[in-house]
Z-matrix of the N, CA and C atoms (Angstrom, degrees):
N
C 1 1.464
C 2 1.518 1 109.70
N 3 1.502 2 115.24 1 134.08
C 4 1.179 3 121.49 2 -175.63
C 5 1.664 4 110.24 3 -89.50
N 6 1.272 5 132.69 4 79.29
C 7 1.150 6 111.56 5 -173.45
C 8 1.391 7 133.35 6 -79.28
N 9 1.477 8 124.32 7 33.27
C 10 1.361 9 143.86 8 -168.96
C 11 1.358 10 84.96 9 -109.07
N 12 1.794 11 135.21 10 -68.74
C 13 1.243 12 137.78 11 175.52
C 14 1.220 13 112.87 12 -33.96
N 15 1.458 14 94.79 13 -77.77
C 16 1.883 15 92.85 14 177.55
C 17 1.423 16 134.19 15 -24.10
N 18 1.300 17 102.43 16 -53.79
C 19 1.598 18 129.83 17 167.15
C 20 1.729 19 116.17 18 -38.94
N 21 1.818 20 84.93 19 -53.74
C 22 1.854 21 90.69 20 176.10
C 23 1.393 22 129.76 21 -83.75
N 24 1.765 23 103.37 22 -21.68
C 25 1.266 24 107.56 23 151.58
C 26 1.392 25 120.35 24 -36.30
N 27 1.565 26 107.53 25 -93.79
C 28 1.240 27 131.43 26 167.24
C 29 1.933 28 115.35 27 -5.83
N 30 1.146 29 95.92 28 -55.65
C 31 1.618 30 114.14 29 -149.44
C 32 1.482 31 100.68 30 -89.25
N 33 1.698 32 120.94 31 -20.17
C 34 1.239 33 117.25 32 -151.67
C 35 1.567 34 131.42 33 61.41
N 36 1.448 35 119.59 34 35.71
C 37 1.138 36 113.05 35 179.34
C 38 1.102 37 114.82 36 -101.80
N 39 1.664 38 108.99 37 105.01
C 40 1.259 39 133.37 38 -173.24
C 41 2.069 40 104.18 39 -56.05
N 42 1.217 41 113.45 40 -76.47
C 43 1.541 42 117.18 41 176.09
C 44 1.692 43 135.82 42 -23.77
N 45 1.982 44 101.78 43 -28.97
C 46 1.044 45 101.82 44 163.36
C 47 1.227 46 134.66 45 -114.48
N 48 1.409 47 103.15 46 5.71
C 49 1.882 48 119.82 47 149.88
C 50 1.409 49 112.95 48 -58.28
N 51 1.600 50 108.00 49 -40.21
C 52 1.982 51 106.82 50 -172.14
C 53 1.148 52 92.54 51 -93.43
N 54 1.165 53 138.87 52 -28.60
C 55 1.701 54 126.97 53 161.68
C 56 1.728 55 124.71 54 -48.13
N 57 1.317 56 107.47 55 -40.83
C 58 1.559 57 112.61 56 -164.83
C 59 1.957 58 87.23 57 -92.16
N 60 0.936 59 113.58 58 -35.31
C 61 2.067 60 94.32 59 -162.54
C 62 1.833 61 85.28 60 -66.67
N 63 1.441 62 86.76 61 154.02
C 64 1.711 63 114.26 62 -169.83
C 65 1.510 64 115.78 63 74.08
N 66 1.495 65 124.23 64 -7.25
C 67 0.900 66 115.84 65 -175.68
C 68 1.719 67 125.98 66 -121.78
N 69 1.522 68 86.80 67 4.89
C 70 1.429 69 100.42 68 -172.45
C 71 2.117 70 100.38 69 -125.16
N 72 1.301 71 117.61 70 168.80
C 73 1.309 72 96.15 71 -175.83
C 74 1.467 73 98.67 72 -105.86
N 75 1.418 74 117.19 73 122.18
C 76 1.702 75 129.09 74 -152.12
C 77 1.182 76 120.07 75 -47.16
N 78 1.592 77 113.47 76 -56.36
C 79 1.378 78 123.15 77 172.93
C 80 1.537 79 121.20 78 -56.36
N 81 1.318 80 109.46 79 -48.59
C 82 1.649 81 106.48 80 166.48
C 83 1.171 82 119.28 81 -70.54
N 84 1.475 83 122.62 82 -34.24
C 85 1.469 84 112.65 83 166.73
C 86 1.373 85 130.59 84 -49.16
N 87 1.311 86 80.83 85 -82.67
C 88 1.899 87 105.05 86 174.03
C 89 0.952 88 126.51 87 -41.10
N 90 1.676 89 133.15 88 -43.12
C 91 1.377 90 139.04 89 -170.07
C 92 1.476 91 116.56 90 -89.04
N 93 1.399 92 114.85 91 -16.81
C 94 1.266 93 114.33 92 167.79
C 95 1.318 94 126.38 93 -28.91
N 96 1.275 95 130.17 94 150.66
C 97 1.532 96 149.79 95 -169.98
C 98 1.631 97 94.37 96 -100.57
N 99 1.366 98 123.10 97 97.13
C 100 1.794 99 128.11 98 -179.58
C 101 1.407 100 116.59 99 -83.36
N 102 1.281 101 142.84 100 5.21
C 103 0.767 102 156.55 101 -152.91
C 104 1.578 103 146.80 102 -151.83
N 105 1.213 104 160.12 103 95.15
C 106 1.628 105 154.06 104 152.66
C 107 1.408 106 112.34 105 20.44
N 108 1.950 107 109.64 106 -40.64
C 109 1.140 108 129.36 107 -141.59
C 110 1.991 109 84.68 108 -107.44
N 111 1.367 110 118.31 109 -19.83
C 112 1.614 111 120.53 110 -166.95
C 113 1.780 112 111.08 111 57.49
N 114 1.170 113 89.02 112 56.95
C 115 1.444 114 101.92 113 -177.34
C 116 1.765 115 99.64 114 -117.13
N 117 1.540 116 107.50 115 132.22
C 118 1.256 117 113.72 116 -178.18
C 119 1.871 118 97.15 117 -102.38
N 120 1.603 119 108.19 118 169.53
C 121 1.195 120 122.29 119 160.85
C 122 1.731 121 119.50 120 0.02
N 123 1.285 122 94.85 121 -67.60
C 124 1.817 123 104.57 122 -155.75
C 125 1.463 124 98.73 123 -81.54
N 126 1.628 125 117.15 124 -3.40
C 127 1.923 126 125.71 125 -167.38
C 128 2.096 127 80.08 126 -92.58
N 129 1.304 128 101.46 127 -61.52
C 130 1.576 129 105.01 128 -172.05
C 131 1.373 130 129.08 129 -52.13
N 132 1.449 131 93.32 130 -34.08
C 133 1.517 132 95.37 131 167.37
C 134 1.352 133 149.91 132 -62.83
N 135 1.901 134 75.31 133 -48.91
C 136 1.598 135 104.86 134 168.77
C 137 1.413 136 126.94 135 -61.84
N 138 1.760 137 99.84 136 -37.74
C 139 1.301 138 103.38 137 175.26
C 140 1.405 139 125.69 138 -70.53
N 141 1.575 140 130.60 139 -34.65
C 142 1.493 141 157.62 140 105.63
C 143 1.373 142 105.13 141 17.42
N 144 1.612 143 131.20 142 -33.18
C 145 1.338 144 107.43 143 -154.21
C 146 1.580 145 125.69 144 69.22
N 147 1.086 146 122.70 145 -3.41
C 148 1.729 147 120.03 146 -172.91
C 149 1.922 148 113.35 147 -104.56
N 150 1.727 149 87.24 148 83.55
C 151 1.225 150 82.16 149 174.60
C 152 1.493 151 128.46 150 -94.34
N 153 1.318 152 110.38 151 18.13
C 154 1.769 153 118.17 152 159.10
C 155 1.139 154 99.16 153 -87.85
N 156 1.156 155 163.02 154 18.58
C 157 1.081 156 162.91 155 -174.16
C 158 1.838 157 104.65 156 -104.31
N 159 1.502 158 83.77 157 -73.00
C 160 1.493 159 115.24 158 159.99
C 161 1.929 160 103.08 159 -32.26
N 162 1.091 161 89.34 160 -86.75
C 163 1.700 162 97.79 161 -176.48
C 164 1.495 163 125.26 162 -38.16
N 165 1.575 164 121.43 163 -40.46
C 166 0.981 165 118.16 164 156.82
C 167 1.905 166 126.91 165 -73.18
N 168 0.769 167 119.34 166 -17.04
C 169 1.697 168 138.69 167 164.50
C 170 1.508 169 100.13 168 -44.90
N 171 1.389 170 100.74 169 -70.41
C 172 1.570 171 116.05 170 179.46
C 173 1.392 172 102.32 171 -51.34
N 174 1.187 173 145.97 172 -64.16
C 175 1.229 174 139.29 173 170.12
C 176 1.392 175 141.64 174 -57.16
N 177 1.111 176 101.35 175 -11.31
C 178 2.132 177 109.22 176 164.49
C 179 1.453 178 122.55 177 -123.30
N 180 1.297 179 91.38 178 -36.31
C 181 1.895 180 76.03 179 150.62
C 182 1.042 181 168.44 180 -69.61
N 183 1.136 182 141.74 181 135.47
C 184 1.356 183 128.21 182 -161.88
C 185 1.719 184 120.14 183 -49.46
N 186 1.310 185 120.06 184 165.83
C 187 1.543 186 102.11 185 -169.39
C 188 1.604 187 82.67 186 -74.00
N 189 1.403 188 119.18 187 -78.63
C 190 1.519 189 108.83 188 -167.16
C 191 1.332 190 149.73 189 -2.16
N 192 1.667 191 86.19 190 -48.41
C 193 1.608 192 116.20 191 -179.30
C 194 1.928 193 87.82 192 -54.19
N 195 1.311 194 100.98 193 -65.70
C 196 1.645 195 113.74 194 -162.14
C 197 1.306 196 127.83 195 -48.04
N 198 1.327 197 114.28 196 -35.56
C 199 1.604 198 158.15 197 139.70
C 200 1.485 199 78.47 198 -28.39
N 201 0.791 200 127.04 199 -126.65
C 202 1.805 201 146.38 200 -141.22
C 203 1.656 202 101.59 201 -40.36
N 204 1.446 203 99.26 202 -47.80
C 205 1.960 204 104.31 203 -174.99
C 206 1.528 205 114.19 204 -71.24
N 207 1.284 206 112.43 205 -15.44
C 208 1.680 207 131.10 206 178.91
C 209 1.610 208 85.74 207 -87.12
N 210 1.223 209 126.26 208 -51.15
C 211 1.638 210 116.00 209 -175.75
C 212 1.081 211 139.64 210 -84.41
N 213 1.713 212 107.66 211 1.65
C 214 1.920 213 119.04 212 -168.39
C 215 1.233 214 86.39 213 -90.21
N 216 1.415 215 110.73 214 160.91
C 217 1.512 216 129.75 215 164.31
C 218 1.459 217 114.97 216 -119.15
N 219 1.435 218 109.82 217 164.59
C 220 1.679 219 109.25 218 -178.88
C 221 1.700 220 96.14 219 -106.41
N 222 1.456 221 93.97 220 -172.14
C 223 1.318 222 105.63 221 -168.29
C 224 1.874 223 97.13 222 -41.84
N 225 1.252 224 107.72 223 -71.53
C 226 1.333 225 115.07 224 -168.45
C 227 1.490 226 124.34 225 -40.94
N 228 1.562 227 105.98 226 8.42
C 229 1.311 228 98.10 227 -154.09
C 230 1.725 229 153.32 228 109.92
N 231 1.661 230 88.37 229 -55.82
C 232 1.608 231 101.71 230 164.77
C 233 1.166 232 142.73 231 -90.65
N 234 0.922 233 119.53 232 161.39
C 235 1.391 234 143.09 233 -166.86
C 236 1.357 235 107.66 234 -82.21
N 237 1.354 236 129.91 235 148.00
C 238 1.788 237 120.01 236 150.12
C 239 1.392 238 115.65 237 -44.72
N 240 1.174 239 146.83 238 -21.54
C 241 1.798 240 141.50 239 -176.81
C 242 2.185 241 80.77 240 -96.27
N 243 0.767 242 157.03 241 9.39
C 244 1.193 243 132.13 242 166.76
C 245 1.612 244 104.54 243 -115.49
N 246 1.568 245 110.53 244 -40.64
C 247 1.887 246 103.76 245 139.29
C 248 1.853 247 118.88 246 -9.18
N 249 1.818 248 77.02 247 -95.26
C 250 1.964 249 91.46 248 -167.83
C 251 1.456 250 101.44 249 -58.04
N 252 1.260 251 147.62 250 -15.39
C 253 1.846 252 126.11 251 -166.95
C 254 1.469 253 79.20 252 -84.41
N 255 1.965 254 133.82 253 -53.87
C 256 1.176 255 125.06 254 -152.50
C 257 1.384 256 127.52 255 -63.95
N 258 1.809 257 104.62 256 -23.29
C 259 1.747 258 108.59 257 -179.03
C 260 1.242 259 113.02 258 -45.39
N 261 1.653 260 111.47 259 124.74
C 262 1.745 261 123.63 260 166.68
C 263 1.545 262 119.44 261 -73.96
N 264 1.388 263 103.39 262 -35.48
C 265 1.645 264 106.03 263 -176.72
C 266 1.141 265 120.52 264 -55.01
N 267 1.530 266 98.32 265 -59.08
C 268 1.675 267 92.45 266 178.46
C 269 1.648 268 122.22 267 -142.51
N 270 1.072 269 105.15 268 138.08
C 271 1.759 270 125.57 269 -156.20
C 272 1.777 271 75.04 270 -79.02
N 273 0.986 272 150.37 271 -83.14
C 274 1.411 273 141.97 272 -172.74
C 275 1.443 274 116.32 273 -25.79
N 276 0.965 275 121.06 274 -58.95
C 277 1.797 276 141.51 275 -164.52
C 278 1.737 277 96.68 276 -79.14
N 279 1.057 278 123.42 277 -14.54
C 280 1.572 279 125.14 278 168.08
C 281 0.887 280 97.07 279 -109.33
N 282 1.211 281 168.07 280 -38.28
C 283 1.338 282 153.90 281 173.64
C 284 1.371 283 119.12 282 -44.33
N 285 1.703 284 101.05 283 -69.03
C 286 1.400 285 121.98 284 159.60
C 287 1.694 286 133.42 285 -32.49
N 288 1.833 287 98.26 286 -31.82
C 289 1.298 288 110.52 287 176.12
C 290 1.379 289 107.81 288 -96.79
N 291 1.099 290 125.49 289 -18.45
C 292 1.400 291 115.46 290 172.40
C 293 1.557 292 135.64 291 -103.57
N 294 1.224 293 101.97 292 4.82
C 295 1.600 294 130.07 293 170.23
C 296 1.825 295 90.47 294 -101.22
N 297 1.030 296 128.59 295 -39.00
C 298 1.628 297 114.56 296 172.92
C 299 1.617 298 107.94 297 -54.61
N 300 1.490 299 104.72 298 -62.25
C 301 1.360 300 116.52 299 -179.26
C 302 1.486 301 115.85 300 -38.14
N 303 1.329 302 121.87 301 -47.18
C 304 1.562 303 126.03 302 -141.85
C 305 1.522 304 88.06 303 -116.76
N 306 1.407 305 125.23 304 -6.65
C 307 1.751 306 121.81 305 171.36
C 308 1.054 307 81.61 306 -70.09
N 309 1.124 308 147.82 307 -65.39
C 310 1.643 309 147.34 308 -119.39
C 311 2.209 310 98.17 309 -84.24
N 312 1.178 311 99.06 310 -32.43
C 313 1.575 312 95.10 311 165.93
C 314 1.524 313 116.54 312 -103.98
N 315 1.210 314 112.62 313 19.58
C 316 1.506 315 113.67 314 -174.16
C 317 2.114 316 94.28 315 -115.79
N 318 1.101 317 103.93 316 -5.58
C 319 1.614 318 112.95 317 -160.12
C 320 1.136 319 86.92 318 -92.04
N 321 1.460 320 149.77 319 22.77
C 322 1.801 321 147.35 320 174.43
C 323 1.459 322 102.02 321 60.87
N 324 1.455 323 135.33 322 46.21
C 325 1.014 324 131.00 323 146.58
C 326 2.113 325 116.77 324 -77.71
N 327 1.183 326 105.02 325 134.90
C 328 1.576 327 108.52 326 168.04
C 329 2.007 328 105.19 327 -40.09
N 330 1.037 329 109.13 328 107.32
C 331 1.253 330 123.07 329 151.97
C 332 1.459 331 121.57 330 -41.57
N 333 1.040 332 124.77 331 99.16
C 334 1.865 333 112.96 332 170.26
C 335 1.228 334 118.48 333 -133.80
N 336 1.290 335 113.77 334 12.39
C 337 1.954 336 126.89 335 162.66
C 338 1.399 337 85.20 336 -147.16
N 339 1.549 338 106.27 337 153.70
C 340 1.533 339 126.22 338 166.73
C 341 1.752 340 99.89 339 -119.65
N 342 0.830 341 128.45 340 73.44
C 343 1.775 342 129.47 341 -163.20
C 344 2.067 343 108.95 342 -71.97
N 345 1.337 344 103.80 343 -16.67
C 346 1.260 345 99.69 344 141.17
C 347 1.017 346 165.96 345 -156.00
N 348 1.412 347 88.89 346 86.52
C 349 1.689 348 139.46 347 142.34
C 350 1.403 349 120.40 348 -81.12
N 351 1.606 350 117.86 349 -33.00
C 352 0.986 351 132.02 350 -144.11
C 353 1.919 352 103.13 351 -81.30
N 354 1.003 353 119.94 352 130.43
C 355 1.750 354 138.70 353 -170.15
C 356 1.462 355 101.63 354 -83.46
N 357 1.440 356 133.69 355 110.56
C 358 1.324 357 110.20 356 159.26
C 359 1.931 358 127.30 357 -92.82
N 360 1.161 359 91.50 358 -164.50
C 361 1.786 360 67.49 359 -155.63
C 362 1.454 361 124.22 360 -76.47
N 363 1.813 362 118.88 361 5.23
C 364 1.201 363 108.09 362 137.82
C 365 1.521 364 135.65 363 -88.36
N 366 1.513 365 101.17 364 34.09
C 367 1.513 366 86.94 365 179.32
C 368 1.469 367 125.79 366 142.85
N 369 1.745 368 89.49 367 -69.01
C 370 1.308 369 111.41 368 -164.38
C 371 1.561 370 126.53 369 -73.11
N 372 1.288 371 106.86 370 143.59
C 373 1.749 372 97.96 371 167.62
C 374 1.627 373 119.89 372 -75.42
N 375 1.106 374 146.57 373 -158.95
C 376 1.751 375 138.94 374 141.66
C 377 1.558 376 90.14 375 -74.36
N 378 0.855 377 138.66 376 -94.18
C 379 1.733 378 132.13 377 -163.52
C 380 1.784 379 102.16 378 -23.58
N 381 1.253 380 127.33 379 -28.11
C 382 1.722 381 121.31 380 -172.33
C 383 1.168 382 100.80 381 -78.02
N 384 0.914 383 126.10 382 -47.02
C 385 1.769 384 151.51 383 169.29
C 386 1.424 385 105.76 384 -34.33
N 387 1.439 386 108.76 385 -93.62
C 388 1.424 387 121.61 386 172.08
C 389 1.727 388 108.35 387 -13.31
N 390 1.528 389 98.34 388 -78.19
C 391 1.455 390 107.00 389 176.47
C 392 1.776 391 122.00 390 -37.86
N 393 1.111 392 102.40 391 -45.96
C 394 1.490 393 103.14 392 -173.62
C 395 1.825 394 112.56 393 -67.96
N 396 1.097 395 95.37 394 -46.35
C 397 1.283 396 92.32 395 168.71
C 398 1.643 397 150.66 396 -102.60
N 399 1.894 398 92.57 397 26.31
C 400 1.282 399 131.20 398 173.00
C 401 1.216 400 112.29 399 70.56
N 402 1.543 401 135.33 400 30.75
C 403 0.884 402 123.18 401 162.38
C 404 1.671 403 138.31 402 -96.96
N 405 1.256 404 86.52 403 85.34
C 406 1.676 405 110.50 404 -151.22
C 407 1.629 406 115.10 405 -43.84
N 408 1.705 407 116.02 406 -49.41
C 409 0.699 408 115.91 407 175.40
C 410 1.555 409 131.10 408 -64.18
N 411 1.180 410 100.68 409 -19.14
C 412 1.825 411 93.21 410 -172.75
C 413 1.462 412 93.84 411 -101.67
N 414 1.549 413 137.15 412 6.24
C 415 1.392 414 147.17 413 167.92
C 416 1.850 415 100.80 414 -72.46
N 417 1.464 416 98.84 415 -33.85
C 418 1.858 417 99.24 416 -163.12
C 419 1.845 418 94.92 417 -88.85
N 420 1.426 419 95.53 418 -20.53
C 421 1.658 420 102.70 419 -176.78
C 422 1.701 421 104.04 420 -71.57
N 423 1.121 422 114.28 421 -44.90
C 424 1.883 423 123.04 422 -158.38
C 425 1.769 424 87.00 423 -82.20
N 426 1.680 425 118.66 424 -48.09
C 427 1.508 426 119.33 425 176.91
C 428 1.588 427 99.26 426 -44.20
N 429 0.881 428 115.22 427 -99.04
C 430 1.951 429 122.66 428 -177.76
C 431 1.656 430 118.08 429 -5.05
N 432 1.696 431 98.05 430 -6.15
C 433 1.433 432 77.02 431 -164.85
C 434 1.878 433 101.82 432 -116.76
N 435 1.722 434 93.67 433 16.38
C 436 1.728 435 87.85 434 -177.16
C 437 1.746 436 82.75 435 -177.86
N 438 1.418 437 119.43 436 75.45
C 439 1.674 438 112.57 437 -167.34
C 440 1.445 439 99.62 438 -67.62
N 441 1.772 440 104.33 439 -25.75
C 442 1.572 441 99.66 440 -147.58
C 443 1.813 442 92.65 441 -99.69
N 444 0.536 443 162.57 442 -87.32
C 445 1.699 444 145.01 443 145.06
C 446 1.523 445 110.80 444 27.83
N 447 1.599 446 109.75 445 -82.11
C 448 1.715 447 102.08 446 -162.30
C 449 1.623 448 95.07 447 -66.25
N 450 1.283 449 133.60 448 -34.43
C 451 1.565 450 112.48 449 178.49
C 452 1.425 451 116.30 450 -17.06
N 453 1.681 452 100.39 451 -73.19
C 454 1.460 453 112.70 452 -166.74
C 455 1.909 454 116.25 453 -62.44
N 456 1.594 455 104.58 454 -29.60
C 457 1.002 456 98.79 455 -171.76
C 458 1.432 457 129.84 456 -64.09
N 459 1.448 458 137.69 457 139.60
C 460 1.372 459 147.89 458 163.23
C 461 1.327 460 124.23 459 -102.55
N 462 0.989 461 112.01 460 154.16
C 463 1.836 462 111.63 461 -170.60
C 464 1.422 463 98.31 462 -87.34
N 465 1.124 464 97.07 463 158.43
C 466 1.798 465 124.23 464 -173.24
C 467 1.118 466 114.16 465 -78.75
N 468 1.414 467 122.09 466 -1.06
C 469 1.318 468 106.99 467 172.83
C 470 2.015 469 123.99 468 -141.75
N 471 1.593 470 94.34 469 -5.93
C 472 1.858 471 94.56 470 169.94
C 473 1.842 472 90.89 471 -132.85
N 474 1.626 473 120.90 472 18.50
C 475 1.409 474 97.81 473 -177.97
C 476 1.338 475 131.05 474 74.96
N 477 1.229 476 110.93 475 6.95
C 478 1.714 477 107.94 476 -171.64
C 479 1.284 478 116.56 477 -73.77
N 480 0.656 479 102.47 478 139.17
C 481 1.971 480 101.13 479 154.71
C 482 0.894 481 158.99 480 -79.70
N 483 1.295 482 159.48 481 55.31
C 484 1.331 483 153.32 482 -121.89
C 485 1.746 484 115.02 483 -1.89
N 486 1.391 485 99.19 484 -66.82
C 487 1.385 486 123.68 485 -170.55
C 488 1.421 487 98.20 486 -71.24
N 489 1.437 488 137.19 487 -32.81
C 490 1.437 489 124.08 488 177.83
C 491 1.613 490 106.31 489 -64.98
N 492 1.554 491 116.30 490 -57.05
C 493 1.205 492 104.39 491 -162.59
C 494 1.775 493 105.62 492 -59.28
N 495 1.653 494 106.51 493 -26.78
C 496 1.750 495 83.69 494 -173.66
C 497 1.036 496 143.58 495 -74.44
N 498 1.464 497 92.54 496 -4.87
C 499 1.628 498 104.95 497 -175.21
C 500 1.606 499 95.30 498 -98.57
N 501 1.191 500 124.53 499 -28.22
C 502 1.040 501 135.13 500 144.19
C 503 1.827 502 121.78 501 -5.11
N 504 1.647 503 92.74 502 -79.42
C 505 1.567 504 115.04 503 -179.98
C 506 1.411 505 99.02 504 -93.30
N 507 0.805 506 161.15 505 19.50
C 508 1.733 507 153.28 506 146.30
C 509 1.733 508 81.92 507 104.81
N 510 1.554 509 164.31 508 40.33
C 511 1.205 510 146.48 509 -143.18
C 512 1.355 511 73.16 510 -114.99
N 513 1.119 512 140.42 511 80.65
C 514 1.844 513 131.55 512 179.23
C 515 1.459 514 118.39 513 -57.89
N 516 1.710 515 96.89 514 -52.29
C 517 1.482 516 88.03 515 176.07
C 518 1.740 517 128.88 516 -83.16
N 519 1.698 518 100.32 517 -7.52
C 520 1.773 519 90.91 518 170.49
C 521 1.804 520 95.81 519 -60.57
N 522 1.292 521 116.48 520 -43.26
C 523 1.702 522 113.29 521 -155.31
C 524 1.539 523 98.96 522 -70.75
N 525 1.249 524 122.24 523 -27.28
C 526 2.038 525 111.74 524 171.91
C 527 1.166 526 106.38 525 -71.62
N 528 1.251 527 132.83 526 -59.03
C 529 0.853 528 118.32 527 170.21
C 530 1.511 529 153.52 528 -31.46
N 531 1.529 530 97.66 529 -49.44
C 532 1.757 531 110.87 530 145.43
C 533 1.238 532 115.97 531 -57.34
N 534 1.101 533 127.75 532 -57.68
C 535 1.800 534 147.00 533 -163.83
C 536 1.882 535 89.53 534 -49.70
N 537 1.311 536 103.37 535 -56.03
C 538 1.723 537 106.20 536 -161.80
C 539 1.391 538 104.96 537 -102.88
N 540 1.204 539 118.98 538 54.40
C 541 1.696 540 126.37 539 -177.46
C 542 1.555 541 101.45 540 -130.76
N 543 1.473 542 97.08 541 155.87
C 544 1.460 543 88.51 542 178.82
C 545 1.495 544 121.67 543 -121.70
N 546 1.209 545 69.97 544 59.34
C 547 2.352 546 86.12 545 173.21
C 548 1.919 547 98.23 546 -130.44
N 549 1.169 548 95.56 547 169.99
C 550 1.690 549 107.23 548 175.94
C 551 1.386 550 107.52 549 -72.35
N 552 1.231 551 127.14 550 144.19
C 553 1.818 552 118.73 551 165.46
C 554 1.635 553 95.45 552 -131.07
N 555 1.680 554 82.06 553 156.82
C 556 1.571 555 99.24 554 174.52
C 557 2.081 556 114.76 555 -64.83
N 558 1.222 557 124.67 556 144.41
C 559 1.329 558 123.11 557 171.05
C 560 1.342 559 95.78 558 -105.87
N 561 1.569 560 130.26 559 -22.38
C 562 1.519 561 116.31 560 176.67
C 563 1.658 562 120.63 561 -33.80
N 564 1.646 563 82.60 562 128.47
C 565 1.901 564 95.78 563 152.13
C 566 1.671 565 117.05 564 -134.66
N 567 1.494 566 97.76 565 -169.36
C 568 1.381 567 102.68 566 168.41
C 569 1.612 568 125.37 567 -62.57
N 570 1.245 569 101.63 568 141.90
C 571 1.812 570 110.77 569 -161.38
C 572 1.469 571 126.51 570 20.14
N 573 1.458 572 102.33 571 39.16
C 574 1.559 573 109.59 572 149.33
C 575 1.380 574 93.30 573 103.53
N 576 1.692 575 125.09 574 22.16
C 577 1.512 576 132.12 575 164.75
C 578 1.843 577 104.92 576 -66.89
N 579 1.265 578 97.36 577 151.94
C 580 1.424 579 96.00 578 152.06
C 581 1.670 580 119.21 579 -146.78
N 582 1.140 581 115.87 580 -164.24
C 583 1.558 582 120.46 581 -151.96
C 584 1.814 583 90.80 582 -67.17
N 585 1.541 584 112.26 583 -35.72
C 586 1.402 585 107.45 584 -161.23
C 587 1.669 586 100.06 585 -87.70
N 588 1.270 587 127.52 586 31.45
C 589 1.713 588 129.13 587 158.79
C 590 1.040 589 99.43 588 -109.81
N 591 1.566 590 140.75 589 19.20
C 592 1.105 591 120.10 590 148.20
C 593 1.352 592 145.11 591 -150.49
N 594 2.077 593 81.02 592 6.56
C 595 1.624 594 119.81 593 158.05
C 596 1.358 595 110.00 594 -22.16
N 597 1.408 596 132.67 595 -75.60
C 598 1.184 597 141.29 596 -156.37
C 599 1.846 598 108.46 597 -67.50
N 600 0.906 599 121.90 598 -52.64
C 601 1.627 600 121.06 599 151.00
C 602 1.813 601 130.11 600 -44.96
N 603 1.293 602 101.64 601 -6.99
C 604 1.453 603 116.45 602 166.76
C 605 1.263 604 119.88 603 -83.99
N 606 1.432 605 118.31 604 114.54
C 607 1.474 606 111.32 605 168.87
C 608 1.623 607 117.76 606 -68.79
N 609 1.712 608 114.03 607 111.56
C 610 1.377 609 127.11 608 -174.89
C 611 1.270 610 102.70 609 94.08
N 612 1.426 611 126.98 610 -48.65
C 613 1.334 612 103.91 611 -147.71
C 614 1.945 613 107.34 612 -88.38
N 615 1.630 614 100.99 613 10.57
C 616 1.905 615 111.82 614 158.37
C 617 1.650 616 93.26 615 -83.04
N 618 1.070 617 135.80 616 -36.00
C 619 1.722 618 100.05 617 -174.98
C 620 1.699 619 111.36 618 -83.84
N 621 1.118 620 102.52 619 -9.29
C 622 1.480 621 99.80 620 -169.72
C 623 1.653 622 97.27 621 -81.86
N 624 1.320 623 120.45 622 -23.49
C 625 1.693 624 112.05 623 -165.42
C 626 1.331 625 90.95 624 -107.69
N 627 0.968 626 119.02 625 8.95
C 628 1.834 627 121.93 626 160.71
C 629 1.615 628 100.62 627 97.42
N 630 1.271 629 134.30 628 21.83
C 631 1.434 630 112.02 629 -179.47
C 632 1.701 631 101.77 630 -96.29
């Protein structure tokens, strides 16, 4: 464990990220596991809040490197995109981190993990995440990037559905969005709930399903 990295992870210290690339050998550097938790760079950061950190990462590293650190998981399972959808503090600072994340596969790089898709080991996708903890916008960001996939998908561990939990959590526009798409979506919920037990407790989203 590098605990100078960690540190700059953590800390956002931009100067000794552009200090160490070229001088360290990338793959052994960079990819290291920093943590108890097996959290690399883009897990510390994200979790940290430091998305200049983040932002410059994306910019001096090799794609590969980015590739692999976008694809390691920590103990729990996740990924950095199940990090940034999960932050509670701030609906900005996850947004920000997950539009960093998902530029970086939207920029015509070869695809060789789709991470969200990716289940961590309770369950969840980053889009389940997002939703649960209302962070709507980076839910419509992680949706956009596979509508016809996360529709169907449910979490691994109460069955939900995308579209259950949002109507669920008031997430109005993840649920139009599904609602007015033209692929199938899951209505699954927990023990055989679905989106319309809790339609009517939704602000808007009872006039939109006709109640």
């Amino acid at each position: 464990m590098d605990l100078e990295l960690k540190e700059a992870a953590c800390s956002g210290n931009v100067d000794f990220l552009r200090s160490v690339v070229g001088l360290k050998p990338i793959d052994e550097y960079f990819l290291t596991k920093l943590s108890p938790m097996d959290e690399n760079i883009f897990h510390l950061a994200t979790r940290c809040e430091q998305s200049e950190f983040l932002e410059l990462a994306t910019e001096i590293l090799p794609e590969q490197v980015q590739q692999k650190l976008h694809s390691q998981k920590d103990k729990n399972g996740c990924t950095p995109l199940h990090m940034a959808a999960g932050l509670k503090q701030s609906r900005q600072i996850s947004l920000k981190t997950v539009k960093l994340i998902l530029g970086f596969y939207k920029s015509g790089v070869p695809v060789t993990n789709k991470p969200w898709l990716e289940h961590n080991q309770n369950g969840y996708t980053p889009l389940h995440l997002a939703i649960e903890v209302v962070n709507e916008e980076s839910a419509m960001e992680i949706l956009s990037m596979d509508v016809e996939s996360l529709c169907m998908m449910v979490d691994k561990k109460e069955n939900d559905s995308a579209l259950f939990l949002a109507v669920k959590n008031g997430c109005n526009k993840v649920a139009e969005k599904i609602l007015l798409s033209s692929y199938s979506y899951s209505l699954r919920g927990k023990d055989g709930s679905t989106p319309l037990h809790f339609a009517p407790n939704s602000s808007g989203m009872s006039e939109f399903l006709g109640f």
